[in-house]
C-alpha positions as CSV (number, residue, x, y, z in Angstrom):
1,X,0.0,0.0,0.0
2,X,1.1,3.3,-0.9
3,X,1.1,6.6,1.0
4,X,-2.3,8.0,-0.2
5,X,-3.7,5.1,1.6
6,X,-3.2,6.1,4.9
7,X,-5.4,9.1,3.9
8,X,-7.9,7.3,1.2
9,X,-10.7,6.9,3.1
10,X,-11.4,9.8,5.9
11,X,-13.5,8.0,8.1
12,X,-9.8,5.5,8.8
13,X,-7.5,8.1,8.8
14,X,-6.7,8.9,12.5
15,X,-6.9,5.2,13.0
16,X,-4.2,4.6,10.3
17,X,-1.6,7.6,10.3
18,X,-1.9,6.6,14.3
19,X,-0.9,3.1,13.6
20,X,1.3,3.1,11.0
21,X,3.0,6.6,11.0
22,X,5.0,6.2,14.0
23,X,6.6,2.9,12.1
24,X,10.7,4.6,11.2
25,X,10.3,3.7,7.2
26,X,6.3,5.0,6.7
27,X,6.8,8.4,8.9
28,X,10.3,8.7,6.9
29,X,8.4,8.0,3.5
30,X,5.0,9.3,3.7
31,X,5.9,13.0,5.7
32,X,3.1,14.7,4.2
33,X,0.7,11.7,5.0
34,X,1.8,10.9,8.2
35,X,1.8,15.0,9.0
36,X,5.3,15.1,10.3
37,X,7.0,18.1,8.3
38,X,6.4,20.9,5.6
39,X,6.8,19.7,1.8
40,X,9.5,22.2,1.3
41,X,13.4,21.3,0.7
42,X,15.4,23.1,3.1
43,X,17.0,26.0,0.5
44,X,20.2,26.0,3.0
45,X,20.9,22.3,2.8
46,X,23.7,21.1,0.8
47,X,24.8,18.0,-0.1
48,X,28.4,17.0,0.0
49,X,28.9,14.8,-3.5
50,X,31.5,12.0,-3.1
51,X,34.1,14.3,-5.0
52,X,33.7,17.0,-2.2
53,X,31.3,19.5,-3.9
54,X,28.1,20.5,-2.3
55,X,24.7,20.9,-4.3
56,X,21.7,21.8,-2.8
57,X,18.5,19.7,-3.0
58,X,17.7,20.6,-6.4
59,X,20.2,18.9,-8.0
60,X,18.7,15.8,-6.6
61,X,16.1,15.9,-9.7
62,X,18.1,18.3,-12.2
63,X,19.0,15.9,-14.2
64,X,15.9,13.0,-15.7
65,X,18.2,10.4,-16.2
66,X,20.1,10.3,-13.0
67,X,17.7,11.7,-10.4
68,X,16.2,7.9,-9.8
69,X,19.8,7.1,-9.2
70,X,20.6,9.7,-7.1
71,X,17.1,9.7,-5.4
72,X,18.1,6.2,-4.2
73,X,21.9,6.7,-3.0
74,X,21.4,9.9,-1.1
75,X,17.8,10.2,0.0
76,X,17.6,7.2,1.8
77,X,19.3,5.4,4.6
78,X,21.5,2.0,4.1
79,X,18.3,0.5,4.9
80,X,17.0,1.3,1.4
81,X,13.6,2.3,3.3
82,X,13.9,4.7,6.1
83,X,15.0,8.4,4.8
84,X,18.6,9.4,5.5
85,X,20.1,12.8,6.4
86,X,19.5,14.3,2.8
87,X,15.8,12.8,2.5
88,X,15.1,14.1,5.8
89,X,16.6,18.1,4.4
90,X,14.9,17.7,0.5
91,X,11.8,16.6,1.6
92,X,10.4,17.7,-1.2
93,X,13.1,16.6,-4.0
94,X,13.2,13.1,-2.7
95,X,9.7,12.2,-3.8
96,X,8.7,12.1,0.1
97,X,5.7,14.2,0.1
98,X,3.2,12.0,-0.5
């Protein structure tokens, strides 16, 4: 089940976000959902690249081709679920507003 099913069906929706949100990987991946931040990228953020530039969250999803790559190695945590450092700063840019 995907995020907007938390919030499908209003008559279920305190009794799902209040089951399911406080879970690491759904509160991490469903923000908006699960009510837990703004859907904004934090503008100051930056994101030190493995040659030590920094970007900022944009560059996340600048580029078609590579933003699924980059989405994956930076926005979430070694778990592959739960959102890391950078998903937690680019909400928005990670895809986790949903």
């Amino acid at each position: 089940q995907g995020c907007e099913w938390l919030t499908r069906n209003v008559d279920k929706i305190a009794t799902r976000t209040d089951r399911y949100c406080p879970r690491g990987h759904v509160k991490g991946g469903c923000k908006k959902s699960c009510d837990f931040c703004p859907c904004v990228d934090n503008a100051e953020y930056r994101i030190t690249l493995d040659d030590g530039t920094e970007q900022g969250c944009q560059w996340l999803v600048s580029d078609a081709l590579l933003s699924v790559f980059r989405i994956q190695d930076y926005c979430f945590a070694d778990d592959g679920v739960s959102a890391s450092v950078v998903g937690n700063e680019c909400v928005l840019s990670c895809g986790f507003c949903l």
